[in-house]
C-alpha positions in Angstrom: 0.7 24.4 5.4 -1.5 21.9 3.3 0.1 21.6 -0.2 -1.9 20.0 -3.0 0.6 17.7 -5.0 -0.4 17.0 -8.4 1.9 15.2 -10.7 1.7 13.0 -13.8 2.5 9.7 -15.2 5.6 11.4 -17.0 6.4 13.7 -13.7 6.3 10.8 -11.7 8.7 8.6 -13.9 10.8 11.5 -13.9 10.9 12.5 -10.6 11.3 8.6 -9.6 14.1 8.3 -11.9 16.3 11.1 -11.8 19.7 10.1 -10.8 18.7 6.3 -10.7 20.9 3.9 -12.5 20.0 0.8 -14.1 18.1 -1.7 -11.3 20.7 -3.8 -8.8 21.7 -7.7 -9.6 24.1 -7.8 -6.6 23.8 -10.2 -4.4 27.0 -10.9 -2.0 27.7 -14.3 -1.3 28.7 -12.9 2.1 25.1 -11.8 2.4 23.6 -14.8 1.5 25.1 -17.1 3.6 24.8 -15.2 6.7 21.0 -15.0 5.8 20.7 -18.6 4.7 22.4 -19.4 8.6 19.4 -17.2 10.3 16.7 -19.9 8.6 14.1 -17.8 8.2 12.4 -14.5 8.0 8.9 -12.6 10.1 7.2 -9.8 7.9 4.8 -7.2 8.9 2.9 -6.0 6.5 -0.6 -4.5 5.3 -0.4 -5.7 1.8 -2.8 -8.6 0.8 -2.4 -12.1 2.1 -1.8 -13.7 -1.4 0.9 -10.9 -2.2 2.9 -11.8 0.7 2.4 -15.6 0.1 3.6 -15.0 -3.8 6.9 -13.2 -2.3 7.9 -15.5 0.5 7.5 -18.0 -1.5 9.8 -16.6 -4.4 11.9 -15.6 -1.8 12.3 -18.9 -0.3 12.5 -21.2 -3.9 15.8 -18.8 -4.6 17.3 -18.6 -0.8 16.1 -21.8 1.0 14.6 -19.1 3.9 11.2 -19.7 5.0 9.2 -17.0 5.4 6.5 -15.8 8.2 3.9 -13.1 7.9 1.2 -11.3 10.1 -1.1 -9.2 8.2 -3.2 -6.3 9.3 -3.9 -2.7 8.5 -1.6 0.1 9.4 -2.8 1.7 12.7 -3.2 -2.3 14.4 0.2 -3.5 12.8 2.2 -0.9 14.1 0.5 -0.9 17.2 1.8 -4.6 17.4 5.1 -3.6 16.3 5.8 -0.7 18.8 4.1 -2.8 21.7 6.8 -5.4 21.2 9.3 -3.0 20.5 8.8 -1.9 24.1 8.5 -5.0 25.7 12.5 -5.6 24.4 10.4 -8.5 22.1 10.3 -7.7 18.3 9.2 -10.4 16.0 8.8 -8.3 12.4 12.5 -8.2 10.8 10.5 -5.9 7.6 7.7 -3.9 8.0 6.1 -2.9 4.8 2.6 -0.5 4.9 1.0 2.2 3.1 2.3 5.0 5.1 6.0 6.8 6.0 4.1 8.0 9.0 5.8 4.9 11.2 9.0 5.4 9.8 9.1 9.2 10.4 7.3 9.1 13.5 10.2 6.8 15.5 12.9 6.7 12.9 15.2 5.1 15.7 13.3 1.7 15.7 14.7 1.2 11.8 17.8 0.2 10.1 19.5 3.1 8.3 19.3 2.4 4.6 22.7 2.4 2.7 24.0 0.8 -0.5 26.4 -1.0 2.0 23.2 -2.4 3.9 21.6 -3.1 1.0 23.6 -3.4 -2.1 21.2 -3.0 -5.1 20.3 0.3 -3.3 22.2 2.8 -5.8 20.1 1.4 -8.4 16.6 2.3 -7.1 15.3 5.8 -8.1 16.8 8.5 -5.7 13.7 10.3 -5.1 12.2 7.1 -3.6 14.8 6.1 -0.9 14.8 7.8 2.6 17.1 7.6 5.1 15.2 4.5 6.7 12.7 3.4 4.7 12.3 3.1 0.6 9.2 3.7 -1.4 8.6 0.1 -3.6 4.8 0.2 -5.3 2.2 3.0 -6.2 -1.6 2.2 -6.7 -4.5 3.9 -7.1 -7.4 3.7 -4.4 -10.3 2.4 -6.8 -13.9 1.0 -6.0 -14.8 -2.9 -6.1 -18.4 -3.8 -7.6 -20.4 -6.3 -7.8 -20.5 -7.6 -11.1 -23.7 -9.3 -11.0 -25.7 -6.3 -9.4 -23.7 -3.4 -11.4 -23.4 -3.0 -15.2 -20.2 -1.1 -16.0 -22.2 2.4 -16.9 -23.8 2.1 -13.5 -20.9 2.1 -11.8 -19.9 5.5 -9.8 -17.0 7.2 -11.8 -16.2 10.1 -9.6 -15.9 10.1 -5.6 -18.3 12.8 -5.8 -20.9 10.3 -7.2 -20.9 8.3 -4.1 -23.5 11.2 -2.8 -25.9 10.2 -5.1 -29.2 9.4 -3.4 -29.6 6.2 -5.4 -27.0 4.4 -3.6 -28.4 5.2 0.0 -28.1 2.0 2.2 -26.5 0.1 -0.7 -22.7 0.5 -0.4 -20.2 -0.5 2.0 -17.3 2.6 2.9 -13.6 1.4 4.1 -13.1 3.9 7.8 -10.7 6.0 6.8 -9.2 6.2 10.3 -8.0 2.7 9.9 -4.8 3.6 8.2 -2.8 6.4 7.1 -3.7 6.0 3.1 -6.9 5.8 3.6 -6.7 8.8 5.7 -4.5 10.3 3.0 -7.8 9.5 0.4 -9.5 11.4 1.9 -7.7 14.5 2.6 -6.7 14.1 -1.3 -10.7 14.1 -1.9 -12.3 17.1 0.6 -9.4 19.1 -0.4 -10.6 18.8 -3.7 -14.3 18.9 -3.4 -14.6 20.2 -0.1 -16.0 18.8 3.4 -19.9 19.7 1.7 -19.5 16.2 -0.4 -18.0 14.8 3.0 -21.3 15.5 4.4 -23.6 14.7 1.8 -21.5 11.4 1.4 -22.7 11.3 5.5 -26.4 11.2 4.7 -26.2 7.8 2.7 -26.6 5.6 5.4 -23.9 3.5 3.8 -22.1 0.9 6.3 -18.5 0.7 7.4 -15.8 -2.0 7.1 -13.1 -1.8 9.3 -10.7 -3.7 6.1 -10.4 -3.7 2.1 -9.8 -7.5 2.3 -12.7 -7.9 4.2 -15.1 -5.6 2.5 -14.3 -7.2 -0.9 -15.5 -10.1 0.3 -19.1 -8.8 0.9 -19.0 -7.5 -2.1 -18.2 -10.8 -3.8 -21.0 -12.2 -1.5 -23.4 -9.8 -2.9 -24.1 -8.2 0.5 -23.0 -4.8 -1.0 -23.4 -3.2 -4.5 -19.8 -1.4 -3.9 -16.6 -1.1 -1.6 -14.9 2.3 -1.6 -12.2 3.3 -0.9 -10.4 0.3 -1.5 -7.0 -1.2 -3.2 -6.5 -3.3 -6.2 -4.8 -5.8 -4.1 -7.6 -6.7 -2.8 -9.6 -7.9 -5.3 -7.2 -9.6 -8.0 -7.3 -13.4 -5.4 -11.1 -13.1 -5.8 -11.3 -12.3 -9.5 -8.8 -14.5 -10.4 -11.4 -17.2 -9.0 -13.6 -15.8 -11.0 -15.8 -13.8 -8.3 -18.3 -11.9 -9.4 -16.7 -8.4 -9.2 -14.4 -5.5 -10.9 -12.6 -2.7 -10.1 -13.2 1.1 -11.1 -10.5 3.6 -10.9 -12.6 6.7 -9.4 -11.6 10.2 -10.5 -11.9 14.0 -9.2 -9.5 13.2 -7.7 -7.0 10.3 -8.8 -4.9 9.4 -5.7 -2.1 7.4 -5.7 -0.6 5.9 -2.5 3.1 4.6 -2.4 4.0 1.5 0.1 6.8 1.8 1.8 9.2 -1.1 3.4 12.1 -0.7 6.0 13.9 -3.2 8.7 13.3 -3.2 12.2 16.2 -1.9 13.6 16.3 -4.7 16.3 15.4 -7.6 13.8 15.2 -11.2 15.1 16.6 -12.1 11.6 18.6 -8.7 10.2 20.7 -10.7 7.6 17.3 -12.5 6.0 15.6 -8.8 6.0 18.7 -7.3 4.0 18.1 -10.0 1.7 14.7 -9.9 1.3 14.8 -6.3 0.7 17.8 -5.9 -1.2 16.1 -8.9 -3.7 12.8 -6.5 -3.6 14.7 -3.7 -4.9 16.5 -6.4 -7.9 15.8 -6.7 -11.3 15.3 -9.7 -11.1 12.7 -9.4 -7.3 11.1 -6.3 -9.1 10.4 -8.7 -12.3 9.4 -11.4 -10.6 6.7 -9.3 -8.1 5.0 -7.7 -11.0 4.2 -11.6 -12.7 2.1 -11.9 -9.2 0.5 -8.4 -8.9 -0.1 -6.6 -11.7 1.0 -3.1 -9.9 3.1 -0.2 -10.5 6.6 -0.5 -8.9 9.1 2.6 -8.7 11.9 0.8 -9.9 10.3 0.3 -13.3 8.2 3.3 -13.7 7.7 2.9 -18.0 6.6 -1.3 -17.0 10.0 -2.6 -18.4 10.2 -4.9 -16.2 6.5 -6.1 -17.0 5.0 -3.7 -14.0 2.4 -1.7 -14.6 3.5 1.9 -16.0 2.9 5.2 -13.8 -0.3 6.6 -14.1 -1.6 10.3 -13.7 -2.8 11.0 -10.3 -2.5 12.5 -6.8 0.2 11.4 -4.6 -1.6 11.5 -1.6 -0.3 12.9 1.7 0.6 10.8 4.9 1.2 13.7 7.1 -2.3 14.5 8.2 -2.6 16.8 11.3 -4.3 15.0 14.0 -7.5 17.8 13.9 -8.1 17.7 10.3 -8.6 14.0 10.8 -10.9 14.7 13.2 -12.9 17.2 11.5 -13.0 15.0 7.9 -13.7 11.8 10.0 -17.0 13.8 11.7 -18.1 15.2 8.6 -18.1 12.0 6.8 -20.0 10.5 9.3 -17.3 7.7 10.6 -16.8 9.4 14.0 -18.7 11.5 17.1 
Protein backbone atom coordinates (compact mmCIF):
# COMPACT_ATOMS: atom_id res chain seq x y z
CA UNK A 1 0.00 0.00 0.00
CA UNK A 2 1.49 3.53 -1.07
CA UNK A 3 1.60 5.66 2.22
CA UNK A 4 2.23 9.47 1.88
CA UNK A 5 4.74 10.38 4.75
CA UNK A 6 4.64 13.91 5.67
CA UNK A 7 6.60 15.07 8.62
CA UNK A 8 8.19 18.39 9.83
CA UNK A 9 11.27 19.94 10.86
CA UNK A 10 10.17 19.46 14.59
CA UNK A 11 8.72 15.74 13.74
CA UNK A 12 11.79 14.97 12.15
CA UNK A 13 14.19 16.06 15.05
CA UNK A 14 11.96 14.21 17.17
CA UNK A 15 11.54 11.21 15.53
CA UNK A 16 15.54 11.28 14.83
CA UNK A 17 16.23 11.86 18.35
CA UNK A 18 14.17 9.84 20.50
CA UNK A 19 16.17 7.59 22.58
CA UNK A 20 19.49 9.02 21.23
CA UNK A 21 22.05 10.03 23.69
CA UNK A 22 24.58 12.67 23.35
CA UNK A 23 26.87 11.99 19.94
CA UNK A 24 29.91 9.27 20.40
CA UNK A 25 33.83 10.41 21.08
CA UNK A 26 34.94 6.78 21.46
CA UNK A 27 37.47 5.78 19.61
CA UNK A 28 39.38 2.37 20.88
CA UNK A 29 42.93 2.35 20.58
CA UNK A 30 42.42 -1.28 19.71
CA UNK A 31 40.45 0.01 16.78
CA UNK A 32 42.75 2.32 15.62
CA UNK A 33 45.70 0.45 15.36
CA UNK A 34 44.25 -2.51 13.64
CA UNK A 35 42.91 0.09 11.04
CA UNK A 36 46.12 2.24 10.89
CA UNK A 37 47.97 -1.69 10.02
CA UNK A 38 45.34 -2.16 6.91
CA UNK A 39 46.86 1.37 5.27
CA UNK A 40 44.16 2.37 3.67
CA UNK A 41 40.51 2.51 2.80
CA UNK A 42 38.13 2.10 -0.96
CA UNK A 43 34.66 3.99 -0.76
CA UNK A 44 31.72 3.72 -2.92
CA UNK A 45 29.66 6.23 -3.04
CA UNK A 46 27.19 8.59 -4.98
CA UNK A 47 27.82 11.67 -3.08
CA UNK A 48 29.76 14.57 -4.90
CA UNK A 49 33.49 14.18 -5.73
CA UNK A 50 34.59 17.20 -3.62
CA UNK A 51 32.50 15.74 -0.48
CA UNK A 52 34.33 12.60 -0.64
CA UNK A 53 37.70 14.33 -1.21
CA UNK A 54 36.84 16.76 2.03
CA UNK A 55 36.23 13.35 4.18
CA UNK A 56 39.10 11.24 3.19
CA UNK A 57 41.14 13.74 3.58
CA UNK A 58 39.89 14.61 7.28
CA UNK A 59 39.90 11.18 7.65
CA UNK A 60 43.43 10.65 6.71
CA UNK A 61 45.10 14.07 8.57
CA UNK A 62 43.59 12.34 11.94
CA UNK A 63 44.37 8.46 11.14
CA UNK A 64 47.39 8.41 8.75
CA UNK A 65 44.83 6.06 6.31
CA UNK A 66 44.69 7.02 2.76
CA UNK A 67 41.67 6.99 1.31
CA UNK A 68 40.27 5.74 -2.29
CA UNK A 69 36.96 6.53 -3.90
CA UNK A 70 34.89 5.65 -7.14
CA UNK A 71 31.97 7.75 -7.68
CA UNK A 72 28.79 7.14 -9.57
CA UNK A 73 25.07 7.12 -9.23
CA UNK A 74 23.20 4.50 -7.46
CA UNK A 75 21.84 2.01 -10.03
CA UNK A 76 25.75 1.90 -11.88
CA UNK A 77 27.57 1.79 -8.39
CA UNK A 78 25.78 -0.99 -7.06
CA UNK A 79 25.90 -2.72 -10.16
CA UNK A 80 29.80 -2.51 -9.72
CA UNK A 81 29.50 -3.47 -6.27
CA UNK A 82 27.34 -6.68 -6.69
CA UNK A 83 29.35 -7.64 -9.91
CA UNK A 84 32.45 -7.88 -7.81
CA UNK A 85 30.63 -9.21 -5.04
CA UNK A 86 30.08 -12.25 -7.32
CA UNK A 87 33.18 -12.52 -8.88
CA UNK A 88 34.57 -13.33 -4.96
CA UNK A 89 36.42 -9.61 -5.73
CA UNK A 90 35.08 -6.61 -3.67
CA UNK A 91 37.06 -3.53 -3.69
CA UNK A 92 34.34 -0.91 -1.76
CA UNK A 93 35.00 -1.49 2.29
CA UNK A 94 31.79 1.50 2.69
CA UNK A 95 29.22 2.09 0.40
CA UNK A 96 27.30 5.21 1.02
CA UNK A 97 24.16 6.23 -1.64
CA UNK A 98 20.84 7.81 -1.58
CA UNK A 99 18.81 4.73 -1.20
CA UNK A 100 18.25 1.62 1.64
CA UNK A 101 17.04 -0.19 -1.42
CA UNK A 102 20.76 -1.99 -1.68
CA UNK A 103 20.93 -2.62 1.79
CA UNK A 104 17.48 -4.17 2.06
CA UNK A 105 17.53 -5.86 -1.14
CA UNK A 106 20.84 -8.26 -0.25
CA UNK A 107 21.22 -7.49 3.43
CA UNK A 108 23.80 -10.47 3.53
CA UNK A 109 26.52 -8.62 1.49
CA UNK A 110 26.79 -5.94 4.77
CA UNK A 111 28.26 -5.90 8.06
CA UNK A 112 25.69 -6.09 10.88
CA UNK A 113 25.68 -2.76 12.64
CA UNK A 114 26.26 -2.86 16.53
CA UNK A 115 27.74 -0.53 19.16
CA UNK A 116 30.43 -3.28 19.45
CA UNK A 117 31.16 -2.80 15.61
CA UNK A 118 30.98 0.56 15.79
CA UNK A 119 31.28 2.17 19.12
CA UNK A 120 29.87 5.68 18.91
CA UNK A 121 26.73 3.82 17.57
CA UNK A 122 24.52 4.20 20.85
CA UNK A 123 24.90 7.79 20.33
CA UNK A 124 23.28 8.26 16.96
CA UNK A 125 19.44 8.76 16.88
CA UNK A 126 17.67 5.32 17.13
CA UNK A 127 15.25 5.85 14.52
CA UNK A 128 18.12 6.24 12.03
CA UNK A 129 20.19 3.11 12.52
CA UNK A 130 19.07 -0.34 10.85
CA UNK A 131 20.28 -3.44 11.30
CA UNK A 132 22.94 -2.97 8.43
CA UNK A 133 23.09 0.20 7.36
CA UNK A 134 22.62 3.88 9.20
CA UNK A 135 20.94 6.96 7.88
CA UNK A 136 23.83 9.98 8.08
CA UNK A 137 22.45 13.29 5.98
CA UNK A 138 19.03 14.59 4.65
CA UNK A 139 18.62 17.11 1.68
CA UNK A 140 16.27 18.48 -0.19
CA UNK A 141 16.05 17.81 -4.10
CA UNK A 142 16.15 21.56 -5.32
CA UNK A 143 16.67 23.05 -8.91
CA UNK A 144 20.14 24.68 -10.11
CA UNK A 145 19.82 28.01 -12.45
CA UNK A 146 21.63 29.81 -14.34
CA UNK A 147 22.34 32.97 -12.73
CA UNK A 148 23.16 34.90 -15.63
CA UNK A 149 20.01 33.79 -17.75
CA UNK A 150 17.49 33.67 -14.65
CA UNK A 151 16.56 36.55 -12.24
CA UNK A 152 15.53 35.06 -8.90
CA UNK A 153 11.56 35.81 -9.56
CA UNK A 154 11.85 33.89 -12.80
CA UNK A 155 12.91 31.05 -11.31
CA UNK A 156 10.23 28.01 -11.13
CA UNK A 157 9.12 27.76 -7.41
CA UNK A 158 6.87 24.75 -7.64
CA UNK A 159 7.57 21.30 -9.56
CA UNK A 160 4.36 21.90 -11.04
CA UNK A 161 5.78 25.04 -12.72
CA UNK A 162 8.14 23.11 -14.72
CA UNK A 163 4.98 22.59 -17.16
CA UNK A 164 4.97 25.87 -18.04
CA UNK A 165 5.05 26.35 -21.79
CA UNK A 166 7.68 29.08 -21.48
CA UNK A 167 10.35 26.78 -20.56
CA UNK A 168 9.81 24.33 -23.64
CA UNK A 169 13.31 23.24 -24.99
CA UNK A 170 15.06 25.34 -22.42
CA UNK A 171 15.74 23.06 -19.38
CA UNK A 172 17.70 20.13 -18.73
CA UNK A 173 15.68 17.05 -16.43
CA UNK A 174 17.98 14.58 -14.20
CA UNK A 175 16.28 10.57 -15.49
CA UNK A 176 14.76 9.58 -12.69
CA UNK A 177 15.47 5.99 -13.36
CA UNK A 178 19.09 6.58 -12.64
CA UNK A 179 18.80 6.10 -8.94
CA UNK A 180 16.50 5.28 -6.34
CA UNK A 181 16.03 9.16 -4.88
CA UNK A 182 15.45 10.33 -7.81
CA UNK A 183 12.94 7.77 -8.38
CA UNK A 184 11.70 8.45 -4.84
CA UNK A 185 11.16 12.48 -6.29
CA UNK A 186 9.16 11.55 -8.29
CA UNK A 187 6.83 9.26 -6.76
CA UNK A 188 6.79 12.08 -3.84
CA UNK A 189 5.70 14.59 -6.78
CA UNK A 190 2.79 12.44 -9.05
CA UNK A 191 1.52 11.32 -5.79
CA UNK A 192 0.95 14.75 -5.05
CA UNK A 193 -0.03 16.32 -8.28
CA UNK A 194 -0.83 13.43 -10.14
CA UNK A 195 0.61 11.61 -13.46
CA UNK A 196 -1.49 14.77 -15.58
CA UNK A 197 1.58 17.20 -14.51
CA UNK A 198 3.90 14.06 -15.40
CA UNK A 199 2.56 14.36 -18.75
CA UNK A 200 2.30 17.88 -19.32
CA UNK A 201 5.93 18.07 -17.87
CA UNK A 202 6.39 15.28 -21.11
CA UNK A 203 5.31 17.82 -23.71
CA UNK A 204 8.31 20.31 -22.87
CA UNK A 205 10.77 18.87 -25.05
CA UNK A 206 13.19 19.40 -22.23
CA UNK A 207 16.57 17.15 -22.50
CA UNK A 208 17.82 14.51 -20.11
CA UNK A 209 21.07 14.08 -18.15
CA UNK A 210 21.92 10.88 -17.08
CA UNK A 211 23.93 12.82 -13.63
CA UNK A 212 23.31 15.93 -11.23
CA UNK A 213 27.18 16.54 -11.38
CA UNK A 214 27.07 16.53 -14.83
CA UNK A 215 23.96 18.51 -15.57
CA UNK A 216 25.19 21.33 -13.22
CA UNK A 217 27.79 21.74 -15.22
CA UNK A 218 25.74 22.72 -18.34
CA UNK A 219 24.01 24.79 -16.48
CA UNK A 220 27.14 26.72 -15.31
CA UNK A 221 28.04 26.60 -19.06
CA UNK A 222 24.99 28.30 -19.95
CA UNK A 223 23.76 25.42 -22.13
CA UNK A 224 20.58 25.17 -19.93
CA UNK A 225 18.47 27.81 -18.13
CA UNK A 226 17.75 24.96 -15.29
CA UNK A 227 18.70 21.40 -13.91
CA UNK A 228 15.87 19.60 -11.99
CA UNK A 229 15.74 17.43 -10.07
CA UNK A 230 18.97 17.77 -8.63
CA UNK A 231 21.08 17.91 -5.07
CA UNK A 232 22.71 20.69 -3.39
CA UNK A 233 25.82 18.75 -3.44
CA UNK A 234 26.16 19.37 -6.64
CA UNK A 235 26.44 22.81 -6.99
CA UNK A 236 28.29 24.22 -3.77
CA UNK A 237 32.23 23.16 -5.87
CA UNK A 238 30.87 25.36 -8.69
CA UNK A 239 29.48 28.28 -6.71
CA UNK A 240 32.08 28.35 -4.48
CA UNK A 241 34.20 29.21 -7.72
CA UNK A 242 31.99 31.56 -8.26
CA UNK A 243 29.96 29.98 -11.28
CA UNK A 244 27.28 31.64 -12.46
CA UNK A 245 24.46 29.69 -10.75
CA UNK A 246 22.04 29.14 -7.51
CA UNK A 247 19.95 26.86 -6.12
CA UNK A 248 15.98 26.87 -5.58
CA UNK A 249 14.34 24.68 -3.11
CA UNK A 250 11.10 23.71 -5.22
CA UNK A 251 7.82 23.10 -3.33
CA UNK A 252 4.35 21.19 -3.69
CA UNK A 253 5.96 18.93 -2.77
CA UNK A 254 9.21 19.38 -0.40
CA UNK A 255 11.09 16.02 -0.59
CA UNK A 256 13.72 15.16 1.46
CA UNK A 257 16.11 12.17 0.71
CA UNK A 258 18.27 10.53 3.57
CA UNK A 259 21.83 8.92 2.50
CA UNK A 260 22.57 6.03 3.93
CA UNK A 261 26.19 4.24 4.59
CA UNK A 262 27.00 0.57 5.55
CA UNK A 263 30.27 -1.81 5.25
CA UNK A 264 30.59 -4.42 2.76
CA UNK A 265 30.37 -7.37 4.64
CA UNK A 266 33.44 -8.85 2.78
CA UNK A 267 35.65 -5.60 3.01
CA UNK A 268 39.24 -5.54 1.67
CA UNK A 269 39.87 -3.20 4.64
CA UNK A 270 36.95 -4.01 7.50
CA UNK A 271 39.01 -2.29 10.40
CA UNK A 272 39.57 1.19 8.22
CA UNK A 273 35.61 0.96 7.35
CA UNK A 274 34.67 0.66 11.15
CA UNK A 275 36.73 3.54 11.61
CA UNK A 276 35.71 5.66 9.03
CA UNK A 277 32.17 5.08 9.91
CA UNK A 278 32.38 5.02 13.56
CA UNK A 279 34.31 8.80 13.09
CA UNK A 280 31.22 9.66 10.61
CA UNK A 281 28.86 9.03 13.37
CA UNK A 282 31.42 11.34 16.12
CA UNK A 283 30.97 14.53 17.39
CA UNK A 284 33.74 15.46 16.43
CA UNK A 285 33.38 13.53 12.21
CA UNK A 286 29.70 15.00 12.38
CA UNK A 287 31.33 18.60 13.16
CA UNK A 288 33.95 18.52 11.05
CA UNK A 289 31.57 17.21 7.75
CA UNK A 290 29.18 20.06 8.17
CA UNK A 291 32.42 22.87 7.90
CA UNK A 292 32.72 21.16 4.25
CA UNK A 293 29.02 20.77 3.15
CA UNK A 294 26.68 22.83 4.49
CA UNK A 295 23.91 19.92 4.91
CA UNK A 296 21.59 18.57 7.37
CA UNK A 297 23.05 15.52 9.27
CA UNK A 298 20.77 13.30 11.66
CA UNK A 299 23.11 13.31 14.44
CA UNK A 300 22.57 17.07 14.89
CA UNK A 301 19.13 17.67 13.77
CA UNK A 302 18.72 21.55 15.70
CA UNK A 303 22.64 22.36 13.69
CA UNK A 304 24.47 22.10 17.05
CA UNK A 305 27.11 20.90 15.66
CA UNK A 306 27.12 23.70 12.90
CA UNK A 307 24.90 21.43 10.36
CA UNK A 308 22.25 22.63 8.78
CA UNK A 309 18.83 22.25 11.00
CA UNK A 310 15.95 19.86 9.77
CA UNK A 311 13.65 21.36 7.48
CA UNK A 312 9.84 20.67 6.75
CA UNK A 313 9.41 18.30 3.96
CA UNK A 314 8.60 14.87 2.47
CA UNK A 315 10.73 11.99 3.30
CA UNK A 316 10.63 10.45 0.20
CA UNK A 317 10.12 6.71 -0.41
CA UNK A 318 12.82 4.15 -1.71
CA UNK A 319 10.55 1.24 -2.01
CA UNK A 320 9.08 1.96 -5.34
CA UNK A 321 7.26 -1.08 -7.08
CA UNK A 322 8.98 -1.94 -10.15
CA UNK A 323 5.46 -1.06 -12.36
CA UNK A 324 4.81 2.21 -10.85
CA UNK A 325 8.33 3.09 -12.06
CA UNK A 326 7.37 2.15 -15.17
CA UNK A 327 4.25 3.86 -15.61
CA UNK A 328 5.76 7.43 -13.98
CA UNK A 329 8.93 6.98 -16.09
CA UNK A 330 6.38 6.70 -19.51
CA UNK A 331 4.31 9.39 -18.53
CA UNK A 332 7.06 11.75 -17.99
CA UNK A 333 8.40 11.05 -21.15
CA UNK A 334 11.97 9.33 -19.97
CA UNK A 335 11.05 5.91 -21.24
CA UNK A 336 9.01 3.79 -24.20
Amino acid sequence: MIRKLILSAAALACAGTAGAQALGTQEPADLVKAAQAEGSIMLYSSEDESTQKATLAAFEKKYGIKGSFIRFPTGPLMQRFNTEHDAGKVQADVVSVSSTVPFDKQADRFLALTPQVIPNLGGWPKAQVKANFLNHTMDIVALVYNTELLKPDEVPKTWADLANPKWKGKFLLTDPQVADNYMGWLDAVERSQGTELLKKIATQNYKVTQSGASGVQQVAAGAYLFNAPTFTAFSRPLIAKHAPIAIQYLANPSVISARSIGIAAKAPHPNAARLLVNWLVSEEGVRTYCTYIKTSVFGDPKGAQGCVPFRDGELMRFDVPEERRRAMAKALGVAN
